[in-house]
MARFI-564469 format. One record per atom (N, C-alpha, C): z, x negated, y. Coordinates in steps of 0.1 Angstrom, whole numbers, padded with zeros to 4 digits, always signed. Example, Ala and Ser with C-alpha at 12.3 -4.5 7.8 and 13.67 -1.06 7.14 Angstrom:
BEGIN
+0078-0132-0057
+0078-0123-0045
+0078-0132-0033
+0071-0128-0022
+0071-0137-0011
+0079-0129+0000
***
This chain:
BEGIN
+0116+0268+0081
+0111+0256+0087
+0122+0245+0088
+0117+0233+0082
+0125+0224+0085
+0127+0216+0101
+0136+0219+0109
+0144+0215+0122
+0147+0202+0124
+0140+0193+0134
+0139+0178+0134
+0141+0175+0151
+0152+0167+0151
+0154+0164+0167
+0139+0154+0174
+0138+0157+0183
+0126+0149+0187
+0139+0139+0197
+0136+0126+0199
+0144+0118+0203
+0135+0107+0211
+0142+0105+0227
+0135+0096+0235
+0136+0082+0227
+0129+0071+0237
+0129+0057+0233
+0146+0056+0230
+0157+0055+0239
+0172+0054+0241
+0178+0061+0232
+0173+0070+0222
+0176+0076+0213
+0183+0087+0215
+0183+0093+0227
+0191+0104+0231
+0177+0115+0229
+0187+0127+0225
+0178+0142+0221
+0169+0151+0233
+0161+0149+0234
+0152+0155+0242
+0150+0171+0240
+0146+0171+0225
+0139+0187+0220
+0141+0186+0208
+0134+0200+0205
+0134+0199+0187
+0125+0203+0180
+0118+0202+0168
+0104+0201+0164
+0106+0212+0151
+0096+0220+0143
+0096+0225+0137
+0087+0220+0127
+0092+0214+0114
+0081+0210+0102
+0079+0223+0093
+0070+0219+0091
+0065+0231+0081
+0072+0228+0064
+0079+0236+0058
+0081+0237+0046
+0078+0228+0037
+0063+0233+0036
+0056+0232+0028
+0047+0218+0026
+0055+0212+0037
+0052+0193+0037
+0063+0187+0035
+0073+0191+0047
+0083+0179+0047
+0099+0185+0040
+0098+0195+0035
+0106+0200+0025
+0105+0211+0010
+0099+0201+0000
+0096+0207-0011
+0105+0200-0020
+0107+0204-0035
+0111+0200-0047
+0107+0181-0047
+0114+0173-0046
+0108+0158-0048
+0112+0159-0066
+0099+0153-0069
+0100+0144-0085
+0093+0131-0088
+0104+0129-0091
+0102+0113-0091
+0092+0107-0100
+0088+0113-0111
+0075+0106-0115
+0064+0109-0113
+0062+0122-0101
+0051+0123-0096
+0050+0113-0088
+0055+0104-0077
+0058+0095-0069
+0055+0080-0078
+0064+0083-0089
+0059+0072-0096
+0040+0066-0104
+0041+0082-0107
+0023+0078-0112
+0017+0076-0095
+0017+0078-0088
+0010+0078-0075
+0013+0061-0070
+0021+0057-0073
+0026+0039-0068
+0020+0034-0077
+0023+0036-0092
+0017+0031-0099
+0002+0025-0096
-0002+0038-0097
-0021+0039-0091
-0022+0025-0082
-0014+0028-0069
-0015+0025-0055
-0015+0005-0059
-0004+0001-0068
-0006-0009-0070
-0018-0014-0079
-0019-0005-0091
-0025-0013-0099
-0046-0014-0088
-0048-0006-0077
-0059-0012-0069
-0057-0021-0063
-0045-0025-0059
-0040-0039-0053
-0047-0048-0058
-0045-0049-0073
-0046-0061-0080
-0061-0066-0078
-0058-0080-0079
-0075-0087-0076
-0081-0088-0088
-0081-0087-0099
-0085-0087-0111
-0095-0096-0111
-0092-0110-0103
-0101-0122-0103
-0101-0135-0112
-0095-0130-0125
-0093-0136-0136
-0106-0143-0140
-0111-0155-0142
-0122-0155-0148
-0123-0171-0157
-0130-0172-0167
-0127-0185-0174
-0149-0184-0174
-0150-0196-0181
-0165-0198-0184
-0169-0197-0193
-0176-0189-0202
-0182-0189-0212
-0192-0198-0213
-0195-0203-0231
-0210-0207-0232
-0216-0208-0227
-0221-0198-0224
-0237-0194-0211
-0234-0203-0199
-0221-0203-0194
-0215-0208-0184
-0217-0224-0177
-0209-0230-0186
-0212-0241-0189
-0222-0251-0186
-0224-0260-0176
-0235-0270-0175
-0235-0282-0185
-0248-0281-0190
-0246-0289-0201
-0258-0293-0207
-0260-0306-0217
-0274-0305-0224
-0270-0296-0234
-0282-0294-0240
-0284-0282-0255
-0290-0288-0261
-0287-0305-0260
-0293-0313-0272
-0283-0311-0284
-0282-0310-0298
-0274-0307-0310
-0272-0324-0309
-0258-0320-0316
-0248-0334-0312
-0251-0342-0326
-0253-0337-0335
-0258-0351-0346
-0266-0339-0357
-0270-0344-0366
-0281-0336-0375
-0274-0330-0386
-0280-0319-0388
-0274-0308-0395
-0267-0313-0408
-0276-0318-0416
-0266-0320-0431
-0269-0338-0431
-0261-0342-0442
-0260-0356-0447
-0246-0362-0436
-0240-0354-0428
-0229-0363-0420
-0219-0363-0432
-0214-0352-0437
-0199-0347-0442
-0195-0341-0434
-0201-0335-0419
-0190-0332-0412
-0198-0313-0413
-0191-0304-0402
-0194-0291-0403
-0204-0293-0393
-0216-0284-0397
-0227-0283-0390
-0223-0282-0374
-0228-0285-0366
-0224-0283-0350
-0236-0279-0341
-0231-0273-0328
-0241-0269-0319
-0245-0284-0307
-0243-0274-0294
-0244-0286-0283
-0233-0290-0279
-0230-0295-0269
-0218-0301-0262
-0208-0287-0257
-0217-0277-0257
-0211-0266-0247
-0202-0255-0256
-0199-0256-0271
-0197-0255-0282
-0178-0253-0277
-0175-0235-0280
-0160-0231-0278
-0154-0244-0286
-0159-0249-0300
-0151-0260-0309
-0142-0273-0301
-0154-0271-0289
-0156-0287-0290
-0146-0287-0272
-0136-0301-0266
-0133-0300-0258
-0141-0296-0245
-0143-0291-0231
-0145-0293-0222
-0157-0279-0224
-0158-0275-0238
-0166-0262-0243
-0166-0249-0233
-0175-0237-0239
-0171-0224-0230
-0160-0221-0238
-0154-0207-0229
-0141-0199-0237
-0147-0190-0245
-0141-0184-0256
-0145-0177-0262
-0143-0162-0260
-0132-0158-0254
-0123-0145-0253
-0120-0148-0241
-0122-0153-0231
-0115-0154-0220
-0123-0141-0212
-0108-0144-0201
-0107-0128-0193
-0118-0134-0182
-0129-0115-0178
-0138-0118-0167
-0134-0110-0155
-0139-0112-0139
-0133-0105-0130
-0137-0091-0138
-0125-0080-0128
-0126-0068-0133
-0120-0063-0124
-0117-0046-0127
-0114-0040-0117
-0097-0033-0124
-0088-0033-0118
-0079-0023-0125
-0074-0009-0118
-0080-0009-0105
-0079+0004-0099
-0086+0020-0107
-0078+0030-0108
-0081+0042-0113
-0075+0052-0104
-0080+0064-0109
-0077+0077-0097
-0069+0085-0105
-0058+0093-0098
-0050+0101-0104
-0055+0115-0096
-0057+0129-0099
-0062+0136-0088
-0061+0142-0078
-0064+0144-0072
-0061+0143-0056
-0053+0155-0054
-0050+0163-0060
-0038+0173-0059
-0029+0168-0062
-0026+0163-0069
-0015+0152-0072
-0011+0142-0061
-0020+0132-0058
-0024+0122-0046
-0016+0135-0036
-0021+0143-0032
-0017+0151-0021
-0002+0151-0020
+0000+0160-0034
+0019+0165-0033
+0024+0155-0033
+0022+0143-0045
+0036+0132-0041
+0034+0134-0024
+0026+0130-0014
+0024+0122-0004
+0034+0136+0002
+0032+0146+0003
+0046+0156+0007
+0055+0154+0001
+0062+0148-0010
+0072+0142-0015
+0076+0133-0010
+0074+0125-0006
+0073+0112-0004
+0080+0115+0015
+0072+0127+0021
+0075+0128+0035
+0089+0136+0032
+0086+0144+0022
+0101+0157+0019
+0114+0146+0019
+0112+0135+0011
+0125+0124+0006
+0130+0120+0014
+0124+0115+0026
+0129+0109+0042
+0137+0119+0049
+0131+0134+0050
+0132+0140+0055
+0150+0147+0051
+0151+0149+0038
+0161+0156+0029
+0174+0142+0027
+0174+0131+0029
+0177+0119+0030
+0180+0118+0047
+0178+0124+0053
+0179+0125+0071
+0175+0108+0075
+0166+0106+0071
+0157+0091+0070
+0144+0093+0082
+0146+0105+0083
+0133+0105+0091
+0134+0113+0110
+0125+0097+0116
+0131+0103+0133
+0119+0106+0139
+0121+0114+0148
+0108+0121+0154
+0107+0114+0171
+0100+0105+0175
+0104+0102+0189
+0091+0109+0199
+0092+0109+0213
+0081+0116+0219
+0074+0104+0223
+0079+0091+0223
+0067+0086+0226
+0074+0073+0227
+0068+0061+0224
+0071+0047+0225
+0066+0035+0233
+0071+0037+0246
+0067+0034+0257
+0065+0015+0262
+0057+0010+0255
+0051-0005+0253
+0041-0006+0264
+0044-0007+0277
+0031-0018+0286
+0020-0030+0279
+0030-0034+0275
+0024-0051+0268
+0034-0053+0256
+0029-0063+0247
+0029-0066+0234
+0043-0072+0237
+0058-0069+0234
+0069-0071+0235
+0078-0068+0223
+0082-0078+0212
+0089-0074+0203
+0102-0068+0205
+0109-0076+0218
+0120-0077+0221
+0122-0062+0225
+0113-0054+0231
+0113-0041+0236
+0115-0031+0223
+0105-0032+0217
+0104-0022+0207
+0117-0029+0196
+0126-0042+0195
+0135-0036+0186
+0148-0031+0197
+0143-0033+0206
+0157-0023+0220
+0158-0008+0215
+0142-0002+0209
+0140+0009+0208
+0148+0013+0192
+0144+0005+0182
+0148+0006+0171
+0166+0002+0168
+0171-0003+0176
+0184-0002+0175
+0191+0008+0184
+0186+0014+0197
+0188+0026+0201
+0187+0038+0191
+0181+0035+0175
+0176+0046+0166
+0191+0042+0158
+0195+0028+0160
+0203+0025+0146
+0196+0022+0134
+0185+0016+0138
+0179+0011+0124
+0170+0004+0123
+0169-0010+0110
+0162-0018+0114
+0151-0020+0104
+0151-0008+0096
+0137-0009+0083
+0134+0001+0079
+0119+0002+0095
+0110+0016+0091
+0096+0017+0089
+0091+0025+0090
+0080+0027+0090
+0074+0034+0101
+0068+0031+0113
+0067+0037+0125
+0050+0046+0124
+0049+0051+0126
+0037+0064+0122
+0031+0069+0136
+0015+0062+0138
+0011+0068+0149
-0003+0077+0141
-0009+0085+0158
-0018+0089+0156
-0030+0086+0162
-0032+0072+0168
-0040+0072+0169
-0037+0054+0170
-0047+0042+0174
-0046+0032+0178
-0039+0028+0187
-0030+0019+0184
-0013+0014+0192
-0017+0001+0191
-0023-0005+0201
-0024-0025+0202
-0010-0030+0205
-0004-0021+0217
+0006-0029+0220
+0018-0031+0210
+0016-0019+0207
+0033-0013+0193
+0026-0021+0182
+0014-0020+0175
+0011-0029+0163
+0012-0046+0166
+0009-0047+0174
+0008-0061+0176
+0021-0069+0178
+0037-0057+0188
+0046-0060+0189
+0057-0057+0176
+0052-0053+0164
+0058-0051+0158
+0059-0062+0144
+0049-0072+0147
+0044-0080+0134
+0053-0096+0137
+0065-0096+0141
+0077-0102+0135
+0082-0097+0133
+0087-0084+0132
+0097-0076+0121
+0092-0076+0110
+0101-0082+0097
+0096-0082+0089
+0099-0066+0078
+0106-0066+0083
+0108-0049+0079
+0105-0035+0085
+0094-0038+0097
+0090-0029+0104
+0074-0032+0103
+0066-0018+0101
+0049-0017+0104
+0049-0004+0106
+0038-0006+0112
+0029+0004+0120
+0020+0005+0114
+0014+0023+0113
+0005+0026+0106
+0003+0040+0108
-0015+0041+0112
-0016+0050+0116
-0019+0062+0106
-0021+0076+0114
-0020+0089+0099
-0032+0088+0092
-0045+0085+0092
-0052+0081+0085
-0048+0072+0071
-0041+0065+0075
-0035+0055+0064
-0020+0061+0055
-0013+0068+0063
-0007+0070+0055
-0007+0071+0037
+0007+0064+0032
+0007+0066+0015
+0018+0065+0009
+0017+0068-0002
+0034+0070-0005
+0043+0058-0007
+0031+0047-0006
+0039+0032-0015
+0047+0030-0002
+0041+0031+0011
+0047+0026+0022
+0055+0032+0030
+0057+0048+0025
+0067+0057+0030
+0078+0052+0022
+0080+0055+0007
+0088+0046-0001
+0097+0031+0001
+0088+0025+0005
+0091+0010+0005
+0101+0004+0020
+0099+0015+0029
+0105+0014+0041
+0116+0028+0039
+0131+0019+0042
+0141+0032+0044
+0142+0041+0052
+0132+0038+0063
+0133+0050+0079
+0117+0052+0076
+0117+0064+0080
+0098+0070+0090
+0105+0071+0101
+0092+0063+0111
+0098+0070+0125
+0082+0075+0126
+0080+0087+0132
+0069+0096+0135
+0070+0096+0154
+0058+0095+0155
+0054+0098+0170
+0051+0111+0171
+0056+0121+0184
+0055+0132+0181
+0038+0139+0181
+0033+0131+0187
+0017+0134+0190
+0008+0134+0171
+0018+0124+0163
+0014+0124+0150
+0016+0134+0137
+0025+0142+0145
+0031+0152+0131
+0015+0162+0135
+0010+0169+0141
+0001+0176+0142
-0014+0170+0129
-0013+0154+0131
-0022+0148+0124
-0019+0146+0107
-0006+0149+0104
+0001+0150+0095
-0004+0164+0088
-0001+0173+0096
-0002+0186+0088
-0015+0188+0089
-0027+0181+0097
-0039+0188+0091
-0046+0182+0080
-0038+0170+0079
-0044+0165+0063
-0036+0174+0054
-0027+0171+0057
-0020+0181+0043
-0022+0198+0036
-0024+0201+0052
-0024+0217+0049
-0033+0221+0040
-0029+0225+0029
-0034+0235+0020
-0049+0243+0028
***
């Protein structure tokens, strides 16, 4: 079992927590992590690309001069790719670029991803993060009592005061186990875990 101090707001050692193996300390490979971000971004994308076709186009569909006797090449209407102000011909339409990699995969990086923090000593366990009212100034009291100023704080259930007090750090978010993912375990150098959330942790994960 992997052995993890649980640590007050002040950062001093309270207790100590037992992770299971088989989450927060396995084999990490880096391109399983990588196909998994990959994924994670390419659903990001808005694939709101769009140009106007033909069809598109408001326009008369009166033919612009008469078929033969000009010299010129036969022609359509105004709406004509040839012609300025025309539809596109090849242009890009919205689309989607999100795809699924499978969810056994999706799973392990996401234990990789928790193993890396953990094997990295990146990752703090606190019993509770004690916010009355929406105070940034409080919660970074808390985060420099940790020695650290870019994490990723991990609840288990809805936190108004902690989310709401954390959105001028720009290197700090809150996010609950439901959401958890690997882009954002990754992307932040610390996890801080609330100890009420490692329980919510391991019932997604558990095998």
């Amino acid at each position: 079992m992997a052995v993890v101090d649980i640590l007050n707001d002040t950062g001093d050692k309270i207790s100590q927590i037992d992770l299971p193996d088989g989450i927060f300390n396995i084999d990490v490979k880096s391109s399983i992590l990588h196909e998994v971000v990959v994924m994670q971004m390419a659903a990001r994308r808005s694939g709101s690309a769009s140009v106007k076709h033909r069809s598109d186009v408001r326009g008369s569909t009166r033919k612009l001069f008469r078929q033969k006797g000009t010299g010129r090449a036969r022609g359509g209407d105004k709406k004509s790719p040839l012609l300025k102000g025309g539809g596109v011909v090849f242009g890009p339409d919205p689309r989607s670029y999100g795809y699924k990699v499978p969810k056994k995969v999706r799973k392990k990086a996401l234990k990789m991803a928790l193993s890396s923090k953990y094997q990295e000593n990146k990752l703090f366990i606190l019993d509770k993060i004690a916010l009355e009212e929406i105070k940034t100034k409080e919660l970074l009291k808390t985060l420099r009592a940790l020695k650290i100023d870019n994490a990723l704080i991990l609840t288990d259930q809805e936190h108004e005061a902690l989310e709401l007090s954390s959105r001028n750090l720009p290197n700090v978010k809150v996010l609950n186990v439901q959401g958890l993912n690997v882009y954002d375990i990754l992307k932040y150098r610390n996890l801080v875990l609330l100890e009420s959330s490692v329980k919510g942790i391991e019932g997604r994960l558990q095998s």
